[in-house]
C-alpha positions as CSV (number, residue, x, y, z in Angstrom):
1,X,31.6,-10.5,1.5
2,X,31.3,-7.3,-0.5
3,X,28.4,-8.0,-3.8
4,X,30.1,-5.6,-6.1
5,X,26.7,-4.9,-8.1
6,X,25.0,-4.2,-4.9
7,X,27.7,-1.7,-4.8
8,X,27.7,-0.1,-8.1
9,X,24.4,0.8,-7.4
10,X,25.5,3.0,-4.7
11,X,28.9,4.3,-5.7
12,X,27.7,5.2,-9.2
13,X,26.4,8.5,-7.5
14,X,29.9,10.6,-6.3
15,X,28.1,12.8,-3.8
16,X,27.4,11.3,0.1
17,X,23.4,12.3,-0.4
18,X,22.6,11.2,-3.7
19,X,24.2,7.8,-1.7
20,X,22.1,8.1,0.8
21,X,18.8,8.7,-1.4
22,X,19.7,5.6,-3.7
23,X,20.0,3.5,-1.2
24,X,16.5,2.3,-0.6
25,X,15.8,1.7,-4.2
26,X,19.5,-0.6,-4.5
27,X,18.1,-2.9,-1.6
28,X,15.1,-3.3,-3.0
29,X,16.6,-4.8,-6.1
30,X,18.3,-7.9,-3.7
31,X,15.2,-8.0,-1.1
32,X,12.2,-7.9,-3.3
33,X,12.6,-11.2,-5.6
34,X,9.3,-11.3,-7.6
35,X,7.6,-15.0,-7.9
36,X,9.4,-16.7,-11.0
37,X,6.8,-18.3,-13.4
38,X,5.7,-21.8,-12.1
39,X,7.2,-21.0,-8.8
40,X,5.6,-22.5,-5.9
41,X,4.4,-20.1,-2.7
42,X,6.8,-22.2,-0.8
43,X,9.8,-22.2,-2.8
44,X,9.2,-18.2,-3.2
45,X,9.1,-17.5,0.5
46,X,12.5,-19.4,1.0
47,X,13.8,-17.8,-2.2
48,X,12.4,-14.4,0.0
49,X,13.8,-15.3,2.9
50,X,17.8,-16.0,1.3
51,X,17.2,-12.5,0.0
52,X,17.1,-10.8,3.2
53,X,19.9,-12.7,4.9
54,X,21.7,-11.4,2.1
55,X,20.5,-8.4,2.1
56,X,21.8,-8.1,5.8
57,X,25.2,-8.7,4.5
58,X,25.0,-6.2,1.7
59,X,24.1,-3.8,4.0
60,X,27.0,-4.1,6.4
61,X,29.5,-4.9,3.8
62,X,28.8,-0.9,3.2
63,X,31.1,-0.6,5.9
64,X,34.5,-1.8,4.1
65,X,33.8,-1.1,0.3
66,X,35.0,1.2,-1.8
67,X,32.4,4.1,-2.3
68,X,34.1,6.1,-4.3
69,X,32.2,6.7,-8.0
70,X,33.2,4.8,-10.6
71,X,35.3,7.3,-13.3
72,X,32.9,5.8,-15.8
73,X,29.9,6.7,-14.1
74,X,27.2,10.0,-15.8
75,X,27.3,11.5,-12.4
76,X,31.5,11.1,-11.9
77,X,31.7,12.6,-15.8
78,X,29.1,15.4,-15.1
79,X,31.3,16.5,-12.1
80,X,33.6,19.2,-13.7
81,X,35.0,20.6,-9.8
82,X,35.1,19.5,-6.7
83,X,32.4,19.7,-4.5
84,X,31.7,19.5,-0.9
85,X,29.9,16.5,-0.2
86,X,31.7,14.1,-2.8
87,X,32.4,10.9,-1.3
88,X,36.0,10.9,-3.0
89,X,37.0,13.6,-1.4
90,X,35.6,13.3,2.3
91,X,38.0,13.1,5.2
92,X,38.6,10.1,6.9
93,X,36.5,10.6,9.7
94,X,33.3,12.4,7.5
95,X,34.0,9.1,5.2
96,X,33.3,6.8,8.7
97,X,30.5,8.9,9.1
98,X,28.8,8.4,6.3
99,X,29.5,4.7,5.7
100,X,28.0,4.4,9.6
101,X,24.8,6.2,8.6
102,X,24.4,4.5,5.4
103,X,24.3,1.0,7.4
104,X,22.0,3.0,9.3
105,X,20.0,4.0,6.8
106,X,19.7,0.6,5.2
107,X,19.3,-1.8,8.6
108,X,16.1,0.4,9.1
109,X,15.0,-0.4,5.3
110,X,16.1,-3.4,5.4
111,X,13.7,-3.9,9.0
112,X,11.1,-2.3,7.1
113,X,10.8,-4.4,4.6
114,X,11.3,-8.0,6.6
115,X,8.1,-6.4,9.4
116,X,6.7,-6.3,5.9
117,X,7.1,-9.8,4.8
118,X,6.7,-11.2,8.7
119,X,3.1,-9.9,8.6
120,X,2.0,-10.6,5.4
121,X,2.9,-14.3,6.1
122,X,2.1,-13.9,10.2
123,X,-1.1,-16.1,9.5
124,X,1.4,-19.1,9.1
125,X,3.4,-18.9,12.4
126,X,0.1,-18.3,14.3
127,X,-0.1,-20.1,17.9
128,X,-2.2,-21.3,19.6
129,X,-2.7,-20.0,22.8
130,X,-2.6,-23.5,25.1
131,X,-5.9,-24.6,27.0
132,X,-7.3,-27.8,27.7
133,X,-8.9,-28.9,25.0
134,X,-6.1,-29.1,22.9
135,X,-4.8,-31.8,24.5
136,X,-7.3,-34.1,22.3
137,X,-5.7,-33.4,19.3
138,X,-3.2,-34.8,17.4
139,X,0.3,-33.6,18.5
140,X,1.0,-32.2,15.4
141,X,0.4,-30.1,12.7
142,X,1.8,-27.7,10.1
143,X,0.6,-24.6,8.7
144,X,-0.2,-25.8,5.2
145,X,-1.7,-29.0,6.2
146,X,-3.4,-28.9,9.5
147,X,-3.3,-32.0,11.7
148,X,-0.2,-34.7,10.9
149,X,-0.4,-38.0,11.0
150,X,2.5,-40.2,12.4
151,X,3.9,-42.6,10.0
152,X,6.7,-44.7,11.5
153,X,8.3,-44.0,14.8
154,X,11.6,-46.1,15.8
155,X,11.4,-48.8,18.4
156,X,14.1,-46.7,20.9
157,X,14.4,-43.1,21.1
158,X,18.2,-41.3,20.6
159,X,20.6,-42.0,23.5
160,X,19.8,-39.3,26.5
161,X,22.9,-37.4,28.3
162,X,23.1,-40.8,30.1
163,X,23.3,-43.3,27.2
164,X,19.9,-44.4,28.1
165,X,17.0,-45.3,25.4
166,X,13.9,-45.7,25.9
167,X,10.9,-48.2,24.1
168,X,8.8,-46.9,21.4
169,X,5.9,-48.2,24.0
170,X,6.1,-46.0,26.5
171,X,5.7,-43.1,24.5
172,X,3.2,-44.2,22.1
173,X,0.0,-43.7,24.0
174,X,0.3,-40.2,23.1
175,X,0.8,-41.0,19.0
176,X,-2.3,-43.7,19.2
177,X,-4.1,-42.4,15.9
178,X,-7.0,-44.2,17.0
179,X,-7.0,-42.4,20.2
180,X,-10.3,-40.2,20.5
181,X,-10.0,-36.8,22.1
182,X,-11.4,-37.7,25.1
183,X,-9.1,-40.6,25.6
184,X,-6.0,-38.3,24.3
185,X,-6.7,-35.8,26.9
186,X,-7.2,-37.9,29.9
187,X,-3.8,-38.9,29.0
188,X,-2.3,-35.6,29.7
189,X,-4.8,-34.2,32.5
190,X,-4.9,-37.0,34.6
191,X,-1.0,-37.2,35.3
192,X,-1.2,-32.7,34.6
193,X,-2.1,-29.7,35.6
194,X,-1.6,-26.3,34.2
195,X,-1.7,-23.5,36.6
196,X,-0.6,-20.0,37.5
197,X,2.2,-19.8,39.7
198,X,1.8,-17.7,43.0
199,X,4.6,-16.5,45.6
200,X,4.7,-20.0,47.5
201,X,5.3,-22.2,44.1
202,X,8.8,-20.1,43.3
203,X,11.8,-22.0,43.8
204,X,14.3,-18.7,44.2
205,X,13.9,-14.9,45.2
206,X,14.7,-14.1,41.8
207,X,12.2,-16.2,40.3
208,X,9.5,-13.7,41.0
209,X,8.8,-12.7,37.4
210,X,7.2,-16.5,37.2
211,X,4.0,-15.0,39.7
212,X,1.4,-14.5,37.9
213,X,2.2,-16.6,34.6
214,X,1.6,-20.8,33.8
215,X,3.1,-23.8,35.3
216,X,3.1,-26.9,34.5
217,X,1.9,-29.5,37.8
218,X,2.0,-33.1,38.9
219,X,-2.2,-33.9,39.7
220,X,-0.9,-37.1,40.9
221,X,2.5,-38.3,42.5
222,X,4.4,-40.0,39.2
223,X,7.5,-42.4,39.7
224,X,11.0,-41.8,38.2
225,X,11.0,-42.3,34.3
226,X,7.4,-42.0,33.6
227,X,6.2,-40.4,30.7
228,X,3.7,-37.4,30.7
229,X,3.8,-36.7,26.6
230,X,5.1,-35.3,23.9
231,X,5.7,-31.7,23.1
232,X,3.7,-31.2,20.7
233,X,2.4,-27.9,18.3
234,X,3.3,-26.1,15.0
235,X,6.0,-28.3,12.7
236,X,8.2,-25.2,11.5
237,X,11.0,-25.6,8.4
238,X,13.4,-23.0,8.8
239,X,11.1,-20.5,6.9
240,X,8.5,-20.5,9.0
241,X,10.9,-19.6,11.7
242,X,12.5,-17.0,9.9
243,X,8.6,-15.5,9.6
244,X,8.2,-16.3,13.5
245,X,8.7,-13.0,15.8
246,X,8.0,-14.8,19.1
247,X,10.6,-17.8,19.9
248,X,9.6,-18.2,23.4
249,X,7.6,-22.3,23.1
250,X,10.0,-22.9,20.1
251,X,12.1,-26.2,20.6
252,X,14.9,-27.0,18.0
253,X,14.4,-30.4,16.7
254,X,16.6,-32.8,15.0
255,X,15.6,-34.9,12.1
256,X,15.1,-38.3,12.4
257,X,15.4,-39.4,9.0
258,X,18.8,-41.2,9.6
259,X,17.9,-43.0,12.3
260,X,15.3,-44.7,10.8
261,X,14.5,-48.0,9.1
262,X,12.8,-46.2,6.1
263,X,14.8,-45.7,2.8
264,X,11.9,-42.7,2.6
265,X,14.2,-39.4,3.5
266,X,13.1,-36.8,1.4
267,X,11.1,-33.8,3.0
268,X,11.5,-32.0,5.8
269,X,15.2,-33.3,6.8
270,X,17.6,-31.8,9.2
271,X,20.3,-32.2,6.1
272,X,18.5,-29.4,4.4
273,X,16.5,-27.4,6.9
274,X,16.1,-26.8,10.6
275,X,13.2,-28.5,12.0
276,X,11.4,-26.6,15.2
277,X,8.0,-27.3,16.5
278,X,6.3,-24.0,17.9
279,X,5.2,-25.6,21.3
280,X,1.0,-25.3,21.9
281,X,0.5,-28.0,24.3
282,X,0.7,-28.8,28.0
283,X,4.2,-29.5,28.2
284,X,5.0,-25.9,26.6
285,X,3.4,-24.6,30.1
286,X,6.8,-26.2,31.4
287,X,8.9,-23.6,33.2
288,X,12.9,-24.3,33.6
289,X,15.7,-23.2,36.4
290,X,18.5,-20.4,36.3
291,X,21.3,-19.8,37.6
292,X,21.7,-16.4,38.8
293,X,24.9,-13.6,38.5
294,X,25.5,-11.3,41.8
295,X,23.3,-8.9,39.5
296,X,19.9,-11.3,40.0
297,X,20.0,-11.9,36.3
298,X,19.9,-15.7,34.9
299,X,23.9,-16.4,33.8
300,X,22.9,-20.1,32.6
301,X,21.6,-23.5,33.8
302,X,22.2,-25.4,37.1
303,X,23.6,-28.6,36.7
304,X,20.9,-30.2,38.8
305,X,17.4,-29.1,40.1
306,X,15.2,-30.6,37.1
307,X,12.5,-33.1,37.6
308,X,11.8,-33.8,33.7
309,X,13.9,-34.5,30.6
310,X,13.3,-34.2,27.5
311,X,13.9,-37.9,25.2
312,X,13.7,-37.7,20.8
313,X,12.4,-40.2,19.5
314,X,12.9,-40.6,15.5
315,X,9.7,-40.8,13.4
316,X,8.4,-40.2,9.9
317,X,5.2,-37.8,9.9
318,X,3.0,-37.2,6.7
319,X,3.8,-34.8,3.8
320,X,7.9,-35.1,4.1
321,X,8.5,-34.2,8.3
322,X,11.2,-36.6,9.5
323,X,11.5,-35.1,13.2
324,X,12.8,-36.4,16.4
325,X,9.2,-36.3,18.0
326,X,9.6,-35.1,22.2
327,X,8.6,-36.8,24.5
328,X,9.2,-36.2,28.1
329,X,10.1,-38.2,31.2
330,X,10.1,-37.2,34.7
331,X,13.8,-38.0,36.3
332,X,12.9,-38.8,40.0
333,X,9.8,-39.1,41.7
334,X,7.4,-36.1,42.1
335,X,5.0,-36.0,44.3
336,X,1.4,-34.6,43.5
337,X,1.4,-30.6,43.6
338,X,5.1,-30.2,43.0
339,X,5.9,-28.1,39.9
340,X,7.8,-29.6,37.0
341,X,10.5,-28.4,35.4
342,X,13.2,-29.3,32.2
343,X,16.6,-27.6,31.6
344,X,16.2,-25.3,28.4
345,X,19.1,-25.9,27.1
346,X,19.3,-22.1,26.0
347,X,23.3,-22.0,26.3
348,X,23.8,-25.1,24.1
349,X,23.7,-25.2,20.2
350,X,21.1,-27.7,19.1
């Protein structure tokens, strides 16, 4: 879609330079929205956030709108000659050229500007670099409120790609408020181990990237549809995505607000925003399985070769988050040593 203003502000100058040079200033009217009066920081960094996804589409709307200067314009007026360099009167392929270096010009203003606003709000989308301890605490927080506390959690988790549910029960060792850390992170370490992968642990010769980095472990040999935890971190809204530059323990999340009891569903639902948790614990040491094209690069997920799954489980959290909270369950036996690992899901839409 082609903002006309956003336009004007361009075309109201007839030469291809003086285009160029206003260009900055113009998308700097749509990406810098000052806080309104009474506004709260979270509102204004979602109000920020709409601007630069418009912004992007200003930007490359350049290529298809009308440049030429409007005949009302000082600068159209002023012009008593032609001149080289007016916009109206470039040739077709000059014209392409310029409208490909002002979408030039303006994706690398418009990157500016959104580094800009990713680091001055960085401090929110922090993580946590996982180690052990953090198994003790709670499973979830946010960045304007620290620790959550689970309110309600249904009594079966959603349907798995089998049709199977699973009780609230088995899962809610891990959600036990009255849990202390000590108690939370035997829950984890004595089923887990996080490690770093050497040459005998990789599963394909095109797996040798893994060497060197984290895996997650059986310590002890688990039975089939056990659970080892939730995967838990940082609760993101879609803002707090937005302002995240590293998506690699980021699991998409849907909300559970629908699916439960409660007639409490305002917050945090999937209805208005996507819902991600920013993975911190040891369940985000979890490595997954490719597929590989005649090239050794990954071209998707096998169908089979996975040892966990992941189960949702609708719940109600504090301060607004309805989330499907995580949990994991191993699908077959493993014995103690072996390596676990859950299909990403990186191919499919969440």
């Amino acid at each position: 879609m082609i903002c006309e203003a956003f336009v004007d502000l361009i075309r109201v100058h007839p030469d291809a330079e003086a285009q160029c040079a206003a260009l900055p200033s113009a998308l700097d009217h749509v990406l810098l929205a000052d806080e309104q009066a009474g506004e709260d920081a979270a509102r204004w960094r979602r109000r920020r956030m709409n601007a630069f996804l418009a912004g992007q589409d200003h930007v490359l709307s350049l290529m298809l709108a009308d440049l030429t200067a409007t005949a009302n314009s000082p600068q159209r007026c002023a012009a008593s000659a032609p001149r080289n360099g007016h916009v109206a009167e470039l040739e077709p392929l000059a014209l392409a050229h310029h409208r490909v270096r002002l979408v030039s010009l303006g994706t690398a203003h418009w990157l500016a500007r959104l580094n800009e606003f990713r680091h001055r709000h960085q401090w929110r989308v922090q993580r946590r670099e996982y180690a052990d301890a953090l198994c003790g605490e709670p499973p979830f927080r946010d960045a304007d409120h620290g620790p959550l506390q689970v309110i309600e959690v249904a009594d079966w988790s959603l349907p798995d790609a089998t049709g199977r549910r699973y009780p609230r029960e088995a899962m809610s060792p891990w959600l036990d408020v009255a849990a202390s850390a000590t108690q939370r992170t035997a829950l984890y370490l004595d089923q887990l181990q996080v490690r770093i992968l050497t040459a005998a642990d990789l599963q394909h010769p095109n797996e040798r990237a893994l060497e060197g980095q984290r895996g997650l472990f059986a310590r002890t040999p688990l039975a089939a549809d056990t659970c080892i935890g939730v995967y838990g971190g940082q609760l993101m809204d879609e803002v707090d995505q937005f302002i995240l530059t590293d998506d690699r323990y980021l699991m998409a999340l849907r909300s559970g607000a629908a699916d439960l009891s409660s007639a409490s569903v305002a917050g945090h639902t999937a209805g208005a925003h996507r819902i991600a948790v920013n993975g911190e614990g040891p369940l985000s040491m979890m490595n997954t399985t490719f597929e590989y094209d005649a090239h050794g690069q990954p071209s998707g997920h096998p169908a089979e070769g996975f040892n966990v799954k992941r189960v949702l489980y609708p719940a109600r959290l504090e301060h607004g988050w309805h989330i499907g909270i995580p949990a994991a369950f191993t699908t077959v036996p493993i014995e103690a040593g072996a390596e676990m690992r859950f299909n990403y899901e990186l191919a499919v839409a969440r």
